[in-house]
C-alpha positions in Angstrom: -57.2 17.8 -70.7 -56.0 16.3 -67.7 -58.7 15.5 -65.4 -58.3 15.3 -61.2 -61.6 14.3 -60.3 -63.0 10.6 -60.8 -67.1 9.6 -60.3 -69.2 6.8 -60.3 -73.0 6.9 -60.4 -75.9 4.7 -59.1 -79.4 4.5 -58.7 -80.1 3.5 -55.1 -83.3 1.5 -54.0 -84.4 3.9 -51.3 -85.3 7.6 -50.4 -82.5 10.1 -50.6 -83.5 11.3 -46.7 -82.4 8.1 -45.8 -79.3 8.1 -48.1 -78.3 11.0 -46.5 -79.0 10.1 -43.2 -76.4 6.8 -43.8 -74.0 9.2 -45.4 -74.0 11.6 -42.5 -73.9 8.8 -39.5 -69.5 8.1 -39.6 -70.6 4.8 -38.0 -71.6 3.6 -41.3 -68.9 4.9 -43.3 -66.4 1.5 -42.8 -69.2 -0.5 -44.0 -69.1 2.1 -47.2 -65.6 2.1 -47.6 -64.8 0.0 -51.1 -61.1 -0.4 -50.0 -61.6 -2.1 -47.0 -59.1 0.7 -45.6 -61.7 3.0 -43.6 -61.5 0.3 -40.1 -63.9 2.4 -37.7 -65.1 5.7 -36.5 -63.5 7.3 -33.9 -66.1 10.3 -33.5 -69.5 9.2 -33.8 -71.5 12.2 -34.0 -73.7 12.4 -37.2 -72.3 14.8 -39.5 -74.2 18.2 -38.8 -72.6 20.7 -39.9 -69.8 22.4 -42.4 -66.5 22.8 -40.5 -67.7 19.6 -38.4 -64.0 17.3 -37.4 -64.5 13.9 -37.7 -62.4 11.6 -37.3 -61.6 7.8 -38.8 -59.8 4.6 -37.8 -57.4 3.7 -41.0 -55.5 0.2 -42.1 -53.1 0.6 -45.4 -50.5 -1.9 -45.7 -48.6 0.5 -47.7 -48.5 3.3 -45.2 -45.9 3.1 -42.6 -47.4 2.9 -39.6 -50.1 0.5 -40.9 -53.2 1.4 -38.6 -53.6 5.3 -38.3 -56.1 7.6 -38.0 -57.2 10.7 -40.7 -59.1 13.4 -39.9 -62.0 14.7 -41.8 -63.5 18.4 -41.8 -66.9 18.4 -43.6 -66.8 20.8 -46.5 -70.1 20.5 -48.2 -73.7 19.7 -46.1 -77.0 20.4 -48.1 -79.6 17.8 -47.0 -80.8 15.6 -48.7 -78.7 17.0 -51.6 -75.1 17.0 -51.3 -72.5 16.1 -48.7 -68.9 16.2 -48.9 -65.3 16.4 -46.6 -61.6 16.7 -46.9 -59.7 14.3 -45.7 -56.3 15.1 -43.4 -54.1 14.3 -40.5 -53.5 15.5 -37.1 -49.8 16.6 -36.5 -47.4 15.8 -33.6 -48.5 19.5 -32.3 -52.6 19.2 -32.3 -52.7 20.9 -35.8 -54.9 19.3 -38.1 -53.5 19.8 -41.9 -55.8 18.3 -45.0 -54.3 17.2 -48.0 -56.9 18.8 -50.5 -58.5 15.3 -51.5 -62.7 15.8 -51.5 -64.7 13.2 -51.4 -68.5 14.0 -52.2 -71.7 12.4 -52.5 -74.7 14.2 -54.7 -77.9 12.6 -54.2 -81.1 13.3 -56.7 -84.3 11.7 -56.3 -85.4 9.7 -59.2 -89.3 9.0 -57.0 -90.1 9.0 -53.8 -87.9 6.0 -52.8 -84.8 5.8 -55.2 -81.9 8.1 -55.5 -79.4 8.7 -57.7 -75.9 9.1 -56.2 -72.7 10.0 -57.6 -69.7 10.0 -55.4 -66.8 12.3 -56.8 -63.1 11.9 -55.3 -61.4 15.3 -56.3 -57.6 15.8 -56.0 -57.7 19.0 -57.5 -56.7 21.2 -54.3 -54.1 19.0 -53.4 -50.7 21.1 -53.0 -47.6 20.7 -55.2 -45.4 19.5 -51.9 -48.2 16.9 -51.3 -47.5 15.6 -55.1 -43.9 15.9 -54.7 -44.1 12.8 -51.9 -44.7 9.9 -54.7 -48.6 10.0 -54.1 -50.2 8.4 -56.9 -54.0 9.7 -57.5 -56.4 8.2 -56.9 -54.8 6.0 -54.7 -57.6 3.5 -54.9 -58.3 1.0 -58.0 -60.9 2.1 -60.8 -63.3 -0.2 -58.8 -63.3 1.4 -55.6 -65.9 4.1 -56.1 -68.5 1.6 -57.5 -68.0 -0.5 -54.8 -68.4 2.1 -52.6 -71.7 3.4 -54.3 -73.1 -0.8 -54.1 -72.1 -0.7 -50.0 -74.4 2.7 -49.7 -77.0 1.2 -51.8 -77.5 -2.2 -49.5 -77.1 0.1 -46.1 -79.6 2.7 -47.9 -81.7 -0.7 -49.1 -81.6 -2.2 -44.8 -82.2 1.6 -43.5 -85.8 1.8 -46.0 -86.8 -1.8 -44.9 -86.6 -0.9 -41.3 -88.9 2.1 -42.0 
């Protein structure tokens, strides 16, 4: 069966409170990013609640304007537990359209300060006309969600020494 979802799982070195908490700060999420893509945040707001817009500074040398911005609507928000958004674009007329690509973080505590997380990237929801433009999925090497997973870890890892 055709699967449109890939994860990666890792134990992190630190409570998953304080996973969380890194998850749901934006601010952190460039320092996350395993593509090198995600540049900045552009809202910096911690992530609070579902329907909350957030909003990321982008680099892609394969997309045509180079730098751009997406626009993220968080979809799933169950601390310490879960957290999870879509990720989209604002149109030319202020309307905010997301492609049906979910990225999503489940934490479970293994002990009181490490956490098992598994980040999913799910391209299930993503429309037909959305397919139809030559996007590949994932559009990210098999490498970029463990990467991803080892960035959290050493930000969860800096947040529990601070403690």
């Amino acid at each position: 069966m055709y699967q449109e979802n890939v994860s990666a799982t890792l134990a992190v070195a630190a409570p998953a409170a304080t996973v969380f908490a890194v998850l749901a700060d934006p601010t952190t999420h460039s320092s996350i990013d395993g593509t090198g893509w995600v540049k900045e945040s552009v809202d910096r707001a911690p992530l609070t609640e579902v329907g909350q817009i957030f909003r990321m500074g982008m680099y892609h040398a394969g997309h045509p304007d180079g730098d751009y911005q997406t626009v993220n609507k968080v979809e799933v928000l169950d601390p310490p537990r879960a957290i999870g958004w879509l990720t989209g674009e604002e149109k030319g007329d202020g309307r905010l359209e997301f492609g049906g690509w979910l990225w999503r973080y489940d934490l479970a505590p293994l002990g009181p300060s490490e956490t098992e997380v598994t980040l999913t990237y799910d391209w299930s929801a993503v429309p037909q006309y959305i397919r139809d433009r030559g996007i590949t999925f994932p559009p990210f090497g098999p490498d970029h969600l463990v990467n991803s997973l080892r960035h959290l870890a050493e930000l969860g890892r800096h947040e529990t020494g601070r403690s």
